[in-house]
C-alpha positions in Angstrom: -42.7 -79.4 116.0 -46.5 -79.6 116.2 -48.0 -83.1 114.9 -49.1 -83.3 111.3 -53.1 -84.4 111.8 -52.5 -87.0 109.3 -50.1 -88.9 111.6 -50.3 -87.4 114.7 -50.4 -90.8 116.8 -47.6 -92.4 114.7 -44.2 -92.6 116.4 -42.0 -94.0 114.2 -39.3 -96.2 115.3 -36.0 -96.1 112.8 -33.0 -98.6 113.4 -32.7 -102.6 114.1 -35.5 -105.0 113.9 -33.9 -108.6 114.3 -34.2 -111.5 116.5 -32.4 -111.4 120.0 -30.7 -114.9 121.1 -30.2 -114.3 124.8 -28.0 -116.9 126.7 -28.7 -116.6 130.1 -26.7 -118.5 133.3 -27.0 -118.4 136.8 -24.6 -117.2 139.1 -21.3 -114.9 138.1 -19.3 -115.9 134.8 -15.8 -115.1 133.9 -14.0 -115.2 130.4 -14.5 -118.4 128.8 -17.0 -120.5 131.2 -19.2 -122.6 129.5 -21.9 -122.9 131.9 -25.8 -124.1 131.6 -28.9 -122.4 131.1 -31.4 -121.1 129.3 -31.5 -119.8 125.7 -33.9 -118.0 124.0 -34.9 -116.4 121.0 -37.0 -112.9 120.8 -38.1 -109.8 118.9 -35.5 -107.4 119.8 -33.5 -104.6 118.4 -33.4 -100.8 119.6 -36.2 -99.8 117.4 -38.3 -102.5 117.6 -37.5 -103.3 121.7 -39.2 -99.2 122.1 -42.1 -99.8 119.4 -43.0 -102.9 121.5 -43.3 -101.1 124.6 -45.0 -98.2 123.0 -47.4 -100.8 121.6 -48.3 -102.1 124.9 -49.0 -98.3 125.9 -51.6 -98.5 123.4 -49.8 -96.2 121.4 -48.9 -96.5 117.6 -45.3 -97.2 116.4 -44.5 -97.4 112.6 -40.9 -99.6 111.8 -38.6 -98.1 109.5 -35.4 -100.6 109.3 -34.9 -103.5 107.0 -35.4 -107.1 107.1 -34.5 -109.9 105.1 -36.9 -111.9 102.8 -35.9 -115.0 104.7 -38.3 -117.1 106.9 -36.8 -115.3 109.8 -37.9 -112.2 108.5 -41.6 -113.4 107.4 -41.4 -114.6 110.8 -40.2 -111.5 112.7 -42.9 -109.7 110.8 -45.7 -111.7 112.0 -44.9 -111.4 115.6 -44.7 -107.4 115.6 -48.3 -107.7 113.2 -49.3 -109.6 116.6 -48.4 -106.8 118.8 -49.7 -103.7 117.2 -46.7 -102.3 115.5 -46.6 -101.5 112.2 -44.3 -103.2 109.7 -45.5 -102.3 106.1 -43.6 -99.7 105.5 -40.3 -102.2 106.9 -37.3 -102.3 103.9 -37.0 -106.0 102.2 -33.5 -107.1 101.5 -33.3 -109.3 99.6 -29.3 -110.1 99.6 -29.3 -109.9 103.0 -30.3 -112.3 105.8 -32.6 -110.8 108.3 -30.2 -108.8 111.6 -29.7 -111.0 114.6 -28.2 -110.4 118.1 -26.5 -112.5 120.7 -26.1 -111.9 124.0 -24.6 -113.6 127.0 -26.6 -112.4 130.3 -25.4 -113.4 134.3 -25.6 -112.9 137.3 -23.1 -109.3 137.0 -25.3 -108.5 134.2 -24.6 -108.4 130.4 -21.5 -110.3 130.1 -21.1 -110.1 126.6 -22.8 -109.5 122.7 -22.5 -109.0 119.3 -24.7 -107.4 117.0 -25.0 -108.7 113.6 -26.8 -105.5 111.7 -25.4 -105.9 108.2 -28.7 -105.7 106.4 -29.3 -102.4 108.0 -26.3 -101.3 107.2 -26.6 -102.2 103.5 -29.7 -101.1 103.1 -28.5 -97.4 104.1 -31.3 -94.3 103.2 -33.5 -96.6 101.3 -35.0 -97.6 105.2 -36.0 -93.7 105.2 -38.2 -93.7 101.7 -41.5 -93.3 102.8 -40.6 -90.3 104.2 -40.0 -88.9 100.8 -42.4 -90.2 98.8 -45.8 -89.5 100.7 -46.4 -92.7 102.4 -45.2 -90.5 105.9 -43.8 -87.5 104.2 -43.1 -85.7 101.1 -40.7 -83.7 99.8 -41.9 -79.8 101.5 -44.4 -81.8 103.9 -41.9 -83.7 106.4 -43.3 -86.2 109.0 -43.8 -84.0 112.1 -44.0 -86.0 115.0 -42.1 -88.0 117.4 -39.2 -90.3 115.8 -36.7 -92.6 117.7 -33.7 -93.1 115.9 -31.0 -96.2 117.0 -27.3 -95.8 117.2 -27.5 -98.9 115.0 -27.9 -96.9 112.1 -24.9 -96.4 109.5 -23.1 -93.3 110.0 -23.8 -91.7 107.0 -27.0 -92.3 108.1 -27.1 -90.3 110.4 -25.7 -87.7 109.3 -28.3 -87.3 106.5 -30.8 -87.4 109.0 -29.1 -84.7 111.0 -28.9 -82.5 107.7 -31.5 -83.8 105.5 -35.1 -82.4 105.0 -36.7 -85.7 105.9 -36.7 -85.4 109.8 -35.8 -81.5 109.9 -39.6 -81.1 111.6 -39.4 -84.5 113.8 -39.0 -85.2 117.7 -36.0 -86.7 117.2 -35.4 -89.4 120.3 -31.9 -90.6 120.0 -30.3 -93.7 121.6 -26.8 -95.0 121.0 -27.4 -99.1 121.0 -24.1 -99.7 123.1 -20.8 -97.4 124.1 -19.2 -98.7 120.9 -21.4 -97.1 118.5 -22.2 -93.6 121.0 -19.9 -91.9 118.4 -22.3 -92.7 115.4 -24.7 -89.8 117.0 -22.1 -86.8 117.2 -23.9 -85.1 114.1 -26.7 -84.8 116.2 -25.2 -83.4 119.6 -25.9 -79.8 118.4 -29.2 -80.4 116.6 -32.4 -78.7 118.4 -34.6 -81.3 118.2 -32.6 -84.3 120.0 -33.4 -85.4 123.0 -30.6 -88.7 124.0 -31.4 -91.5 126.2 -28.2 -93.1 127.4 -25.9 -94.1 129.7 -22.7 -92.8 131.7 -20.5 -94.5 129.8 -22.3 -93.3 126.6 -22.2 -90.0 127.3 -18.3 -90.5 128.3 -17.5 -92.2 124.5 -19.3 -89.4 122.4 -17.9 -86.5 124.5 -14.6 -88.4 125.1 -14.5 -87.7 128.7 -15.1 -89.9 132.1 -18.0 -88.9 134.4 -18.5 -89.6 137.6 -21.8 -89.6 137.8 -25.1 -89.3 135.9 -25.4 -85.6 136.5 -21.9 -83.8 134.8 -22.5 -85.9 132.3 -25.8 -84.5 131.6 -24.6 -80.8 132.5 -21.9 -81.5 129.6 -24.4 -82.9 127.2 -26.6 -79.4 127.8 -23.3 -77.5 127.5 -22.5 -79.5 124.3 -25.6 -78.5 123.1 -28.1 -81.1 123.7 -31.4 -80.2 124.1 -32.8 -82.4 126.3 -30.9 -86.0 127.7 -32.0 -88.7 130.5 -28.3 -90.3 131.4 -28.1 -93.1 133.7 -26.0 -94.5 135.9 -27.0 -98.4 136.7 -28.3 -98.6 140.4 -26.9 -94.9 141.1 -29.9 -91.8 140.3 -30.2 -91.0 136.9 -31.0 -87.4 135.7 -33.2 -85.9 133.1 -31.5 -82.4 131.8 -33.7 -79.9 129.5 -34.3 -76.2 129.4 -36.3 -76.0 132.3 -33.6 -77.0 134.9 -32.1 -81.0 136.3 -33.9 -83.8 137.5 -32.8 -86.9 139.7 -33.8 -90.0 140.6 -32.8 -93.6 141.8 -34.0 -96.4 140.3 -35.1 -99.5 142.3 -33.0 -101.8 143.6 -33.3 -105.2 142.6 -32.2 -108.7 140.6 -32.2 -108.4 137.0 -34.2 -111.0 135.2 -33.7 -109.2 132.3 -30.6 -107.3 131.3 -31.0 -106.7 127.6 -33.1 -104.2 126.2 -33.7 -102.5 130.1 -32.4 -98.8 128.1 -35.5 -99.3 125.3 -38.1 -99.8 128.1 -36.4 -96.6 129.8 -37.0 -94.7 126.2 -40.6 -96.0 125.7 -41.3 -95.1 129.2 -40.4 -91.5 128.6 -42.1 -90.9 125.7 -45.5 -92.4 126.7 -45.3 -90.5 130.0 -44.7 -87.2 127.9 -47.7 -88.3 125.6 -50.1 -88.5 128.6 -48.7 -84.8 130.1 -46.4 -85.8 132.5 -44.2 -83.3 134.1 -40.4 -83.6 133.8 -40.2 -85.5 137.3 -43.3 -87.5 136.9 -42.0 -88.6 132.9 -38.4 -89.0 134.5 -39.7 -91.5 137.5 -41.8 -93.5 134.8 -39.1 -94.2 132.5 -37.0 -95.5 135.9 -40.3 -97.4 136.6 -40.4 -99.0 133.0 -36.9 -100.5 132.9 -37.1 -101.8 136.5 -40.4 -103.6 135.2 -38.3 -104.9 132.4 -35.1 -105.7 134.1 -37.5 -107.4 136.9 -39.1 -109.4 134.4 -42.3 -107.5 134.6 -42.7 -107.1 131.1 -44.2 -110.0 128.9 -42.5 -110.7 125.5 
């Protein structure tokens, strides 16, 4: 899976780009409280959280999702414009309003979301175009290079881009979005080029089986035949699994400022450590060291 010359620093970044409304109270909540703080609204998505991050690592990430042609959308684009990433090549729906996500964040952590993706959903393979028609590919001259693909994406979705020729000579970097889509991804659990970023309880929906810890679930991703996986576990060690043998960590300890979007800063971490050379350990700690930055509230947005 050697770069192509012609975009051998693009990593492109397929799946959500919406806006992120994030309530956020202090102190513990409980099913139905209705309790101040402070809302905001944000960039966010899977695809476009790990293109920020890899933006701010100076590298270069190119959107593939959709958007709608709504002032949200016009809007949404500016801001990532502002940040370095890449949004021409982005899929206008028209019928669609642009994606948005809400999310209810406390002292226990997330304490609740919904995920409003329907554009993406509608606009289906026409987000994967300018792979095919030699914008970032061709038909017998795939995009080689590294691509993160979002559990966000429509199923049959993902299946193409398990079987199709569009991605058949990509890095494929796969994240689920949340347990309830982890089954989306089960094309790809046998596909050589995968390497998943996700959590226990991931790893536990798409195999159907609980874990106790971060390691047997790895060990059964390898064994399902995964080629490479970083699993964590919230504040207990996570562990990066690959050909050359298991790797553990623990992350930091401390109080999350920010809950959402802690697994894309993991995944952005990773890859940029890779980029530079890092070792398996050295890339495993710096993806730890990314989402702690995030969940610490380290990161600007």
């Amino acid at each position: 899976m050697t770069p192509d010359p012609k975009h051998a620093d693009v990593v492109l970044c397929i799946g959500a780009v919406l806006w992120d409304v994030i309530g956020r109270s202090r102190g513990a909540m409980a099913l139905g409280d209705d309790l101040p703080g402070r809302i905001i609204r944000r960039p966010g998505g899977v695809a476009l959280n790990v293109a920020a991050a890899l933006a701010r690592e100076g590298m270069r990430p190119v959107l593939l999702g959709a958007i709608g042609e709504d002032a949200e959308g016009h809007a949404l684009c500016a801001v990532c414009d502002g940040m370095g990433i890449e949004t021409a090549h982005l899929h206008r729906a028209p019928l669609h309003p642009t994606d948005i996500y809400i999310a209810i964040e406390a002292d226990q952590g997330l304490a609740g979301a919904v995920a409003d993706t329907a554009g993406l959903e509608a606009a289906g393979a026409a987000i994967l175009a300018p792979l095919g028609d030699g914008r970032l590919g061709a038909d017998g001259a795939p995009f080689r290079g590294i691509a993160v693909v979002d559990g966000n994406l429509p199923e049959a979705l993902l299946a193409e881009i398990a079987a199709g020729p569009a991605l058949a000579r990509a890095d494929l970097r796969l994240a689920p979005a949340s347990p309830a889509k982890a089954r989306r991804i089960a094309p790809l659990v046998g596909d050589g080029r995968v390497t998943l970023y996700l959590n226990r309880a991931e790893a536990g929906v798409l195999l159907g089986r609980v874990f106790p810890d971060a390691a047997s679930a790895a060990g059964a991703l390898r064994a399902a035949g995964v080629r490479r996986a970083l699993v964590t576990d919230g504040q207990d060690p996570a562990v990066f699994a690959a050909e050359d043998g298991m790797f553990e960590r623990r992350p930091a300890t401390l109080a999350p400022v920010h809950v959402t979007g802690a697994g894309d800063a993991l995944m952005a971490g990773h890859i940029a450590a890779e980029r530079a050379g890092a070792d398996p350990a050295t890339a495993l700690a710096a993806a730890l060291d990314a989402a702690a930055r995030h969940v610490g509230g380290g990161i600007a947005r």
